[in-house]
C-alpha positions as protocol buffer text, in pm:
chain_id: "A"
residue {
  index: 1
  type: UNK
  ca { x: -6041 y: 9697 z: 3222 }
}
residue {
  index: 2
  type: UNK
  ca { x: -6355 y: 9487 z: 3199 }
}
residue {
  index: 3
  type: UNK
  ca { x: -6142 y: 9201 z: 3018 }
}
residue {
  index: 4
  type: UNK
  ca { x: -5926 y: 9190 z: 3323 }
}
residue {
  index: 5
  type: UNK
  ca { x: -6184 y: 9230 z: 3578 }
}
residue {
  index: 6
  type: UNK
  ca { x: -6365 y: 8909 z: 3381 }
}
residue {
  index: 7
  type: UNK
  ca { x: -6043 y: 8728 z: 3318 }
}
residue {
  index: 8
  type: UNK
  ca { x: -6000 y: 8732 z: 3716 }
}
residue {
  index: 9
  type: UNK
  ca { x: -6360 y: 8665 z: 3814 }
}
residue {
  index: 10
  type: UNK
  ca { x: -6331 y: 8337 z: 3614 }
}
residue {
  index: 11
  type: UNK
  ca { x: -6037 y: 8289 z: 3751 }
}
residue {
  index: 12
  type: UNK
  ca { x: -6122 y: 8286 z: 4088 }
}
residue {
  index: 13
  type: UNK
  ca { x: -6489 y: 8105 z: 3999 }
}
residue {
  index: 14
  type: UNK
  ca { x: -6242 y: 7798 z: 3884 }
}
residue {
  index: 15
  type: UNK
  ca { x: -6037 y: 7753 z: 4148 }
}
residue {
  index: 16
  type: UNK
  ca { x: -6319 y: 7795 z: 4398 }
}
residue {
  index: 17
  type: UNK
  ca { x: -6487 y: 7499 z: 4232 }
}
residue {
  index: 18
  type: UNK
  ca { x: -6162 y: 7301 z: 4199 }
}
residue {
  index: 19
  type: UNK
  ca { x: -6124 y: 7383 z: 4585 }
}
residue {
  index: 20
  type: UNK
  ca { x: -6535 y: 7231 z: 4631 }
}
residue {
  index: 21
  type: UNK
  ca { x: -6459 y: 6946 z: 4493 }
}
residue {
  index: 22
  type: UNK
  ca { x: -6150 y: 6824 z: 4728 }
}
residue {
  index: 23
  type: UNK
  ca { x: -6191 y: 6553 z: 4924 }
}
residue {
  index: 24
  type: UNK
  ca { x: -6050 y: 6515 z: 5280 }
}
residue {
  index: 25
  type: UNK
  ca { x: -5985 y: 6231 z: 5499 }
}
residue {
  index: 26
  type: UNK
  ca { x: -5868 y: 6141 z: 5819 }
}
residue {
  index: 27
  type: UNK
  ca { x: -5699 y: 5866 z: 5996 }
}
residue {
  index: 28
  type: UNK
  ca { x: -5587 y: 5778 z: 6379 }
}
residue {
  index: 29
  type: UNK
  ca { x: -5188 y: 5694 z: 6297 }
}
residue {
  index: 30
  type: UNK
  ca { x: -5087 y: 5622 z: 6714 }
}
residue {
  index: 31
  type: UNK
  ca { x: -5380 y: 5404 z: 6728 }
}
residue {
  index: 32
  type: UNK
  ca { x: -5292 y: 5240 z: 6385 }
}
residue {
  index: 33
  type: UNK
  ca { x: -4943 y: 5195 z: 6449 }
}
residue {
  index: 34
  type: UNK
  ca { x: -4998 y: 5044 z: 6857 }
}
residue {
  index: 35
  type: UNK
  ca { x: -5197 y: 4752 z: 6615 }
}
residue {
  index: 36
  type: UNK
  ca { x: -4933 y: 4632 z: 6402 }
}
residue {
  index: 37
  type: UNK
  ca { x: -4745 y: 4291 z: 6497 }
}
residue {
  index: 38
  type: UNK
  ca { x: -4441 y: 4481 z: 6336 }
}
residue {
  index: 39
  type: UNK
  ca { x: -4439 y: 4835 z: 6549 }
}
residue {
  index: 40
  type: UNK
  ca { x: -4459 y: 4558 z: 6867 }
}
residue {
  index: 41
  type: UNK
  ca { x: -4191 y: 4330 z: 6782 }
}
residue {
  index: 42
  type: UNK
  ca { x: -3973 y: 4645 z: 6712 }
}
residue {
  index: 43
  type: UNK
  ca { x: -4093 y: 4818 z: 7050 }
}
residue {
  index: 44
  type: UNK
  ca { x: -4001 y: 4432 z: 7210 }
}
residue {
  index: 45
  type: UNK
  ca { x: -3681 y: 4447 z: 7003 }
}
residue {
  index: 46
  type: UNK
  ca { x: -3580 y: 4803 z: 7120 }
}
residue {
  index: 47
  type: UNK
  ca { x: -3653 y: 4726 z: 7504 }
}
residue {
  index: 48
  type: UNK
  ca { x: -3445 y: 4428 z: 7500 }
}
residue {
  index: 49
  type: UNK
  ca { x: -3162 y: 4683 z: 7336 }
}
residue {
  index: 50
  type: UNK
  ca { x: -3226 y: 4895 z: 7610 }
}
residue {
  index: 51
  type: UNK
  ca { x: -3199 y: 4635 z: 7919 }
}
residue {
  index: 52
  type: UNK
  ca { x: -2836 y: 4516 z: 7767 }
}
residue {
  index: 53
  type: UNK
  ca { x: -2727 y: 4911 z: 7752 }
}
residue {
  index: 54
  type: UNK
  ca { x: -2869 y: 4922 z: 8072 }
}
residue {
  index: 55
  type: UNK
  ca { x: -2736 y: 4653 z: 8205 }
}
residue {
  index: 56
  type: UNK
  ca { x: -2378 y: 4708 z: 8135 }
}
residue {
  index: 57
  type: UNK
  ca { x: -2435 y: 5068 z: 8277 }
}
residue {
  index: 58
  type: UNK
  ca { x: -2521 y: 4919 z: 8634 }
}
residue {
  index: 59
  type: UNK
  ca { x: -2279 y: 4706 z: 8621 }
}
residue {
  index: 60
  type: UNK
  ca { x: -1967 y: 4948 z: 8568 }
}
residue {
  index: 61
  type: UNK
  ca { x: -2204 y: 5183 z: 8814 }
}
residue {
  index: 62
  type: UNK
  ca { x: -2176 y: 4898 z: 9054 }
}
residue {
  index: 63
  type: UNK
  ca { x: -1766 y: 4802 z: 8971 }
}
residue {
  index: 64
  type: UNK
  ca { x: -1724 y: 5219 z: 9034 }
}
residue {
  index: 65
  type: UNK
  ca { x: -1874 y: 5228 z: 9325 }
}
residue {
  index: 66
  type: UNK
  ca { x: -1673 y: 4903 z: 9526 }
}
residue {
  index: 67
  type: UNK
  ca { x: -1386 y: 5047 z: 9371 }
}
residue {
  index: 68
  type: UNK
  ca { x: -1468 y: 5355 z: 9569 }
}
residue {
  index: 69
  type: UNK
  ca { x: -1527 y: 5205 z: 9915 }
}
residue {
  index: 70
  type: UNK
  ca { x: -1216 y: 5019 z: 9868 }
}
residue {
  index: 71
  type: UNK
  ca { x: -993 y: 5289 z: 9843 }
}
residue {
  index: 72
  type: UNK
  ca { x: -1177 y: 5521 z: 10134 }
}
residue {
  index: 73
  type: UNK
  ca { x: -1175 y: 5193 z: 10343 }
}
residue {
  index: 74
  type: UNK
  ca { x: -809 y: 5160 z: 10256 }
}
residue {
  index: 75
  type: UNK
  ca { x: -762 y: 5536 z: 10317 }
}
residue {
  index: 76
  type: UNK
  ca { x: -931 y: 5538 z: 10684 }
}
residue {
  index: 77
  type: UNK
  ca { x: -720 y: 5246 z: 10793 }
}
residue {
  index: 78
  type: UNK
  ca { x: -398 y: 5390 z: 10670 }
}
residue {
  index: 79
  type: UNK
  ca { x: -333 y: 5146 z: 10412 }
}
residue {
  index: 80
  type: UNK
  ca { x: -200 y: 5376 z: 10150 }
}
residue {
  index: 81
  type: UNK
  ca { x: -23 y: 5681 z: 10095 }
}
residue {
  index: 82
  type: UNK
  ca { x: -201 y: 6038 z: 10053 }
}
residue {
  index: 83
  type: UNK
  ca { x: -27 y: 6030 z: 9726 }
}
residue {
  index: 84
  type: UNK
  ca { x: -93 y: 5689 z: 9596 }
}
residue {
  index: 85
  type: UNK
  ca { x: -484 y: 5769 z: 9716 }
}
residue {
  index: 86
  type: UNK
  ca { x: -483 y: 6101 z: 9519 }
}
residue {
  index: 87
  type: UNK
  ca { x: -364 y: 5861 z: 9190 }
}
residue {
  index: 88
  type: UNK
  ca { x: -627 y: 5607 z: 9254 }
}
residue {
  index: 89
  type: UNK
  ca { x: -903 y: 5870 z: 9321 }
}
residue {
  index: 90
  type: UNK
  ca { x: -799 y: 6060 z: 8974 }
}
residue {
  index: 91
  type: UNK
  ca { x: -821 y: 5755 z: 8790 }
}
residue {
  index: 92
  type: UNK
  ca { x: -1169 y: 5684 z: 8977 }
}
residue {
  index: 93
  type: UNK
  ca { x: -1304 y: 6038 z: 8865 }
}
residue {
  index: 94
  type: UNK
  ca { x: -1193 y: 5922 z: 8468 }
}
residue {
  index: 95
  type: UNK
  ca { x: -1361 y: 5600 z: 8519 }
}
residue {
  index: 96
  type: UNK
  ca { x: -1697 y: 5853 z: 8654 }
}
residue {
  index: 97
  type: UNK
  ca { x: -1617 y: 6039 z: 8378 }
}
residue {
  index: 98
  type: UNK
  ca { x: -1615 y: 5722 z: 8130 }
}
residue {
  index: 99
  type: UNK
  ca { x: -1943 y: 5646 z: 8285 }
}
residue {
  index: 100
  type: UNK
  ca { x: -2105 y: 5948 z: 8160 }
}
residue {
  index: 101
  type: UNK
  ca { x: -1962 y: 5930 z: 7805 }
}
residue {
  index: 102
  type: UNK
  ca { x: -2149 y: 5560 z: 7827 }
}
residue {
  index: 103
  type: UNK
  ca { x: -2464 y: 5726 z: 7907 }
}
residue {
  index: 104
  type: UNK
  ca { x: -2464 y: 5985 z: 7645 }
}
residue {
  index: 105
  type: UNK
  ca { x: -2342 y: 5690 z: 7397 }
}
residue {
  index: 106
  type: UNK
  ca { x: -2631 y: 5487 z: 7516 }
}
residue {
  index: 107
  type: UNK
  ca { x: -2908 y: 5760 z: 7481 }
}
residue {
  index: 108
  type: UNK
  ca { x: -2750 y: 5794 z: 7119 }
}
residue {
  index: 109
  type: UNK
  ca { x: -2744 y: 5414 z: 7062 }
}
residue {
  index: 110
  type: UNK
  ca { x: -3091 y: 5398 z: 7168 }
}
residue {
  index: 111
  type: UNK
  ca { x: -3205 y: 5656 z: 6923 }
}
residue {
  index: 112
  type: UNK
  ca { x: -3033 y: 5517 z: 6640 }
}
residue {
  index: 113
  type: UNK
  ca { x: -3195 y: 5145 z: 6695 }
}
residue {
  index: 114
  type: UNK
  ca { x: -3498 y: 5337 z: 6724 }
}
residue {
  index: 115
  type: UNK
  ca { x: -3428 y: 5480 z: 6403 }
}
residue {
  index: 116
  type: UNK
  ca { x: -3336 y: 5196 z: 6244 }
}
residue {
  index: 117
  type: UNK
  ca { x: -3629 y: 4970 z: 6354 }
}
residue {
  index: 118
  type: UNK
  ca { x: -3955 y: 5199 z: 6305 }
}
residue {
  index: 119
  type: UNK
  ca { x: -3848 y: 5422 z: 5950 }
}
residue {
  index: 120
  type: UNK
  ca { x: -3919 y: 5083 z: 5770 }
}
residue {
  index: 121
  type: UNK
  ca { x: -4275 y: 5055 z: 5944 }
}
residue {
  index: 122
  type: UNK
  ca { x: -4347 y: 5440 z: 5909 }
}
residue {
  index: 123
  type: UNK
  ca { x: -4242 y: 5429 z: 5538 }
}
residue {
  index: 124
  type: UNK
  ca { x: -4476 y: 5110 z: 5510 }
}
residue {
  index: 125
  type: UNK
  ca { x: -4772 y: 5293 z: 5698 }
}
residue {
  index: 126
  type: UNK
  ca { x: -4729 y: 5618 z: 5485 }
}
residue {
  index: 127
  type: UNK
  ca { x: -4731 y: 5427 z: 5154 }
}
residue {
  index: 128
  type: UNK
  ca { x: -5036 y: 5242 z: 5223 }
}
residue {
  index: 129
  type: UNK
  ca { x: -5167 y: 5622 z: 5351 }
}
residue {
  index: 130
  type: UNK
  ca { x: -5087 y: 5754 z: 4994 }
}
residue {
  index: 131
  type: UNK
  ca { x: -5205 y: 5437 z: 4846 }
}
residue {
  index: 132
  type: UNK
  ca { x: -5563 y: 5466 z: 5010 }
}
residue {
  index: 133
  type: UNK
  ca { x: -5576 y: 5854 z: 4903 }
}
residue {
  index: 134
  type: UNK
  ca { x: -5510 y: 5767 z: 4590 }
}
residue {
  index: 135
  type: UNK
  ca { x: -5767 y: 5527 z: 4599 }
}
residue {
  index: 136
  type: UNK
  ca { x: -6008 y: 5741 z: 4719 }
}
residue {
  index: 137
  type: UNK
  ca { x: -5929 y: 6055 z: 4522 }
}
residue {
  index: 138
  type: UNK
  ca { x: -5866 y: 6207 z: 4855 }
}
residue {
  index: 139
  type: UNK
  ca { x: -5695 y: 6559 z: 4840 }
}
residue {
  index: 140
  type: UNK
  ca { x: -5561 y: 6540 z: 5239 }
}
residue {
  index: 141
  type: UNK
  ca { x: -5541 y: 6310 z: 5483 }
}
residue {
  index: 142
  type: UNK
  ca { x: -5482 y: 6422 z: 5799 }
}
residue {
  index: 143
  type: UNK
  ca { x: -5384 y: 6240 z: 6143 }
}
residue {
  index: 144
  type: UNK
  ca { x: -5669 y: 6245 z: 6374 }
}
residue {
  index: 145
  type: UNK
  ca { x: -5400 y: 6134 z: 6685 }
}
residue {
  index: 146
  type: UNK
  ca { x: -5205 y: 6463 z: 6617 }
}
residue {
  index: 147
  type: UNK
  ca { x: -5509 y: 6636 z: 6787 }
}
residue {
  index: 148
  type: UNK
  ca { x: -5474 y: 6914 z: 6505 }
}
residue {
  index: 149
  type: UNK
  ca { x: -5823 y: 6795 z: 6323 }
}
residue {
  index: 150
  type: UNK
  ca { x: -6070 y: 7035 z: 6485 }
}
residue {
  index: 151
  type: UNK
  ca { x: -6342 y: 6825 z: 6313 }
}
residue {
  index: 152
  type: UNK
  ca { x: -6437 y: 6565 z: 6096 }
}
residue {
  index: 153
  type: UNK
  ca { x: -6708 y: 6356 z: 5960 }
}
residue {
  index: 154
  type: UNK
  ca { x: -6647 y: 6013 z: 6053 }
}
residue {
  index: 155
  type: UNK
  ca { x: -6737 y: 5881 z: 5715 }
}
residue {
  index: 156
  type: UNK
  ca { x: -6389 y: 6085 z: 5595 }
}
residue {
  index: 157
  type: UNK
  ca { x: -6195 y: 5812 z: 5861 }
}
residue {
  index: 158
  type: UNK
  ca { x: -5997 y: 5615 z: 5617 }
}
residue {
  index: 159
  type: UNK
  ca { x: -5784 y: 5415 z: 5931 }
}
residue {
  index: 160
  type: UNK
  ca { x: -6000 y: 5057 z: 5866 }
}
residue {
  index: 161
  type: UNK
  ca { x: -5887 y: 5124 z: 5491 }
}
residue {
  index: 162
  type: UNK
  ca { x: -5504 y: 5207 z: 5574 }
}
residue {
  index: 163
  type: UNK
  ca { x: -5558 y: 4908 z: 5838 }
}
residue {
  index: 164
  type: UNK
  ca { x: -5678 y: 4706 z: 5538 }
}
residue {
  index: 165
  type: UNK
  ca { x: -5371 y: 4777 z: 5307 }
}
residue {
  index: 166
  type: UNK
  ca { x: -5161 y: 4653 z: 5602 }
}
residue {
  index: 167
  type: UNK
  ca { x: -5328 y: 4335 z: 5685 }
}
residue {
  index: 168
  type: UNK
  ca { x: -5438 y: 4426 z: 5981 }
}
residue {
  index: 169
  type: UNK
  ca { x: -5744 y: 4304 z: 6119 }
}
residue {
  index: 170
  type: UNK
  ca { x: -6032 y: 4577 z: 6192 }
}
């Protein structure tokens, strides 16, 4: 029983000093990321996106909407048939309808430029992260911008370091 008791007190007396000698750091990634000439070319790249999307929307918005006066001006001065406006008003509500498939395709476009324009700079910010840890035998790093650090010594701040690995300047 004593063996046992001793095996686990060293045990325990090992990975408590394994556990003191961890190192932590800490680093701002929003505040990082607003800095790099890549995250605002992609941000310029991905508004531009958005203003064509956008554009097109208004524009078959705008096309929906004469068509729509049209045919009630038409209708009020007797111009067409009950049945003939009941055709043209169901192939307005499709067109409507079209409209809202091209705003859930443009919320989904959006998301996939997104996509494909920061992953590149988050992989690129993470490596250099790993790369500075590694560097300085950190154990953790954890994002100071998340506003899950309840603390930390400024000292443990490796952001100029990360910032450093990405040529940006401090």
């Amino acid at each position: 029983m004593k063996k046992t008791s001793g095996f686990i007190l060293g045990l325990l007396l090992s990975t408590a000093t394994v556990s003191m000698a961890q190192k932590f750091g800490y680093c701002n990634s929003s505040a990082l990321l607003t800095q790099l000439p890549e995250v605002k070319a992609a941000d310029s790249d991905l508004k531009d996106f958005q203003a064509q999307l956008t554009k097109k929307g208004q524009e078959m918005q705008k096309a929906l909407q004469t068509k729509a006066q049209t045919l009630q001006t038409r209708q009020e001065r007797g111009e067409i048939s009950p049945k003939d406006f009941e055709a043209q008003a169901a192939k307005l509500k499709m067109e409507e309808e079209d409209l809202g498939k091209y705003e859930q395709e443009v919320y989904q476009k959006l998301s996939e430029k997104r996509e494909q324009l920061f992953k590149p700079l988050l992989d690129k910010v993470n490596e250099a992260m790993k790369t500075v840890a590694t560097e300085q035998k950190l154990s953790m790093v954890f994002d100071s911008g998340s506003q899950i650090l309840l603390y930390a010594d400024e000292s443990l701040d490796v952001t100029k370091l990360v910032k450093a690995k990405l040529g940006v300047a401090n």
